[in-house]
Each structure stands twice: as C-alpha cells, then as structure tokens.
Phi, psi and omega in degrees: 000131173263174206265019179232348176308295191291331194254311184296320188273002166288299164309310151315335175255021154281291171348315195269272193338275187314352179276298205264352177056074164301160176232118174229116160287171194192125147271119164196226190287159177276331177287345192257339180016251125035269183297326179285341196257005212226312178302281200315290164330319232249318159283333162134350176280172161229164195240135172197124194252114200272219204166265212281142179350271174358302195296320192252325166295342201263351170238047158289291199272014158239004150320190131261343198185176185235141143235148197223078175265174200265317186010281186234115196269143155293178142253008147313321188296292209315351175253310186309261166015280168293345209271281169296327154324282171344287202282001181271345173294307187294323177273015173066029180295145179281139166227189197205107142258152158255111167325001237294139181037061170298152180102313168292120165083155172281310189294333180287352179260357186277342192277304221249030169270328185272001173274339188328307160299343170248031170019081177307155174307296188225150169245135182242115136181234191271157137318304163329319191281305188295308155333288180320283208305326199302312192292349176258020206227019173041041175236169178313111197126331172258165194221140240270314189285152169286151121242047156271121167287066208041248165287005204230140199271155178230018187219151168332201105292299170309335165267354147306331197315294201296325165268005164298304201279311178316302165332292189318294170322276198324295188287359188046040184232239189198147171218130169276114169254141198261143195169199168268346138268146155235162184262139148249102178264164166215057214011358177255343173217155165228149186239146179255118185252137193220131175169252171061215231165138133299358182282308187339283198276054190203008176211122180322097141153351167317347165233003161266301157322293185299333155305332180282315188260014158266309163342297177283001177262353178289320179303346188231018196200180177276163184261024146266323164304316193287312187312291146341291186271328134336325170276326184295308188302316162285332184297317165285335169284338186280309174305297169306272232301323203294332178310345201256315214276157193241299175222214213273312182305323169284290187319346167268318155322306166308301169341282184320298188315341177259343140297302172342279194307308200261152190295199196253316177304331191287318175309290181315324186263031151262126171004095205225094159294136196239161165197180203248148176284000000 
C-alpha cells in the first residue's frame, strides 16, 4: 500500500464518519470520561458511555465498534468487561483496547490476560503498555517484568516497535503506540505519525480519548486506517491548539475545536512516514 493510498483511505474514512455520526460505545476510565465522549462528538462520532454487563453487551451488538479501557477498574468489570469483549469477538464488532498500567493489580492482569483470546481490533497505548501487554500474552517483544508509571510510559515508541507488530500478527488487527513520535502497525507496515504537543501528557485524557476516537474511525475503515487517522487527528489538532493555548487548561479546550475544526484532506496530509516490517 502507498502513502498516497494510505491519504486516500483517510480521507474516506473522516469523510464516512462525518457523514453517518457512527455510534462507537465505551466502558472506560471514570477519570477520563468526560474528554473521551466530547473527542469522540468532536470527529463526527457519537457516544455512550456503560459499565454494566447489560449494558455493555447491548451496545457491543448495537454499536459499530467498541472501545474498552482499563484504567480505572470497578469489581463489576470483572463480569463487565470479559463478557463483553467475548460477544464483541463472536459478532465480529470492531474493537479497541487500552492496556492502561497493565502490570498493576491482580484483577487488571486477570482482565487483560483474558482478552488475548478475543483478539481486540486495536490496541492504543504507552510504549510501556505495549511492551507489558505483548510480555503477558507471551508474544515477541515483551517483557515478563512492567515499567508502566501509572499512566506514564518509561520506553521509547521504538523500543515497542517489535512488540507492537507481534500484537498486530497476533490479533489480524493493529497497534497505536502512543508517544512524541507515534507508531502504527497493522504488523506488515508500520507508519510513524508526527505533530502533537507538548501540552498533550500535561492534560488528563489524552490517550484515553484517542482509543475513543479510533473506536469511531473503526467503525468506517480497517484498523490500520482507522488508527492512522486517529492519530493524524490528534497530531494535527494538538499542534493548532498549542499555537493557540496559554497552558495546559486553554489547550484541551482549543484541542476540541481543532478536531471539530479539521477536514479530511488536512488530516490525511498530516505528516507520516511509512516502512514495510
């Protein structure tokens, strides 16, 4: 696939989205809420947000897609959760996880050991996470010990890479490593995404969000496409915004508006590099 390929299915999937308003639901952190259901509005998707069993199956199967992070766990997720993962495996719904501080607690590695079998579409997360999970799901590239720092990656984006394509293999899907360059694989190419802020890891939800809004381009694109222009969306809105923002408090505010705000051509022509695994 070429990089003028790769700018054509971007534009068709910002393009599908804004057209149909996709419904991609989310169980996900309680602290990030809020900013993941308002991004997710803000690209052209819509949002809703469960918890519960019920809850979470009835919009697996009435949904387009899913997204589903760890973040800040109940002891309901212990039902919720694998439950739902499961009926989003068996109808074959695009799905999305975030590891988030895989390696912590017993019930989050009991969780995100048991997604391994219901293969998520995409995985969004820290280089730490990606490393983490690939070392619990015994594939290449990971390591059996964490360095995830609560939410805070302690690896490269490049030093994830090998266990980002193993995920990818494993799953016949895609993995976003999140990062000051970030990576996207679908494990035969991988693309390098470039823009963002420094303001980004300096505001709560910035990678939590962004698992929500690859979750609605999942719904209209492959999940390397989908992943991709998620990413392209935030690097470019993160970039306007910091031009705009006085600190950390104005920038998630511009931040929305400049998702709102960019076309499907600005996306696609933000900045990307591509290679072949």
């Amino acid at each position: 696939m070429t990089k003028k390929e790769i700018q054509e299915q971007i534009r068709q999937a910002v393009e599908t989205v804004r057209r149909t308003n996709p419904m991609a639901g989310s169980i996900t952190n309680t602290v990030t809420i809020n900013f993941v259901a308002n991004a997710q509005l803000a690209v052209g998707g819509s949002a809703a947000m469960v918890y519960l069993p019920d809850e979470g199956e009835f919009l697996a199967k009435a949904g387009g897609a899913m997204y589903i992070n760890v973040g800040t766990l109940l002891p309901i997720y212990e039902q919720t959760l694998p439950h739902v993962a499961k009926v989003l495996h068996e109808t074959g719904k695009p799905w999305v996880l975030d590891p988030v501080a895989v390696g912590i607690g017993t019930l989050r590695t009991k969780l995100l050991r048991q997604f391994k079998e219901y293969k998520p579409t995409i995985i969004r997360g820290n280089a730490s996470e990606v490393i983490a999970l690939a070392g619990l799901w015994e594939l290449a590239g990971g390591t059996a010990v964490s360095k995830v720092r609560g939410v805070d990656s302690t690896d490269t984006v490049n030093a994830a890479k090998t266990a980002a394509v193993a995920l990818a293999k494993w799953t016949g899907g895609a993995v976003a490593v999140s990062g000051e360059t970030d990576l996207i694989t679908d494990g035969k190419i991988v693309a390098y995404s470039y823009g963002g802020s420094p303001f980004m890891p300096k505001i709560t939800g910035s990678g939590c969000s962004l698992g929500g809004v690859v979750a609605v381009y999942a719904t209209a694109a492959t999940p390397f496409i989908a992943a991709l222009t998620a990413t392209a969306v935030y690097n470019l809105a993160g970039k306007r915004a910091e031009k705009r923002a006085d600190g950390p408090g104005s920038f998630q505010v511009y931040f929305l508006d400049e998702l709102y705000k960019a076309t499907a051509e600005e996306i696609a022509e933000n900045p990307f590099e591509i290679e072949e695994v």
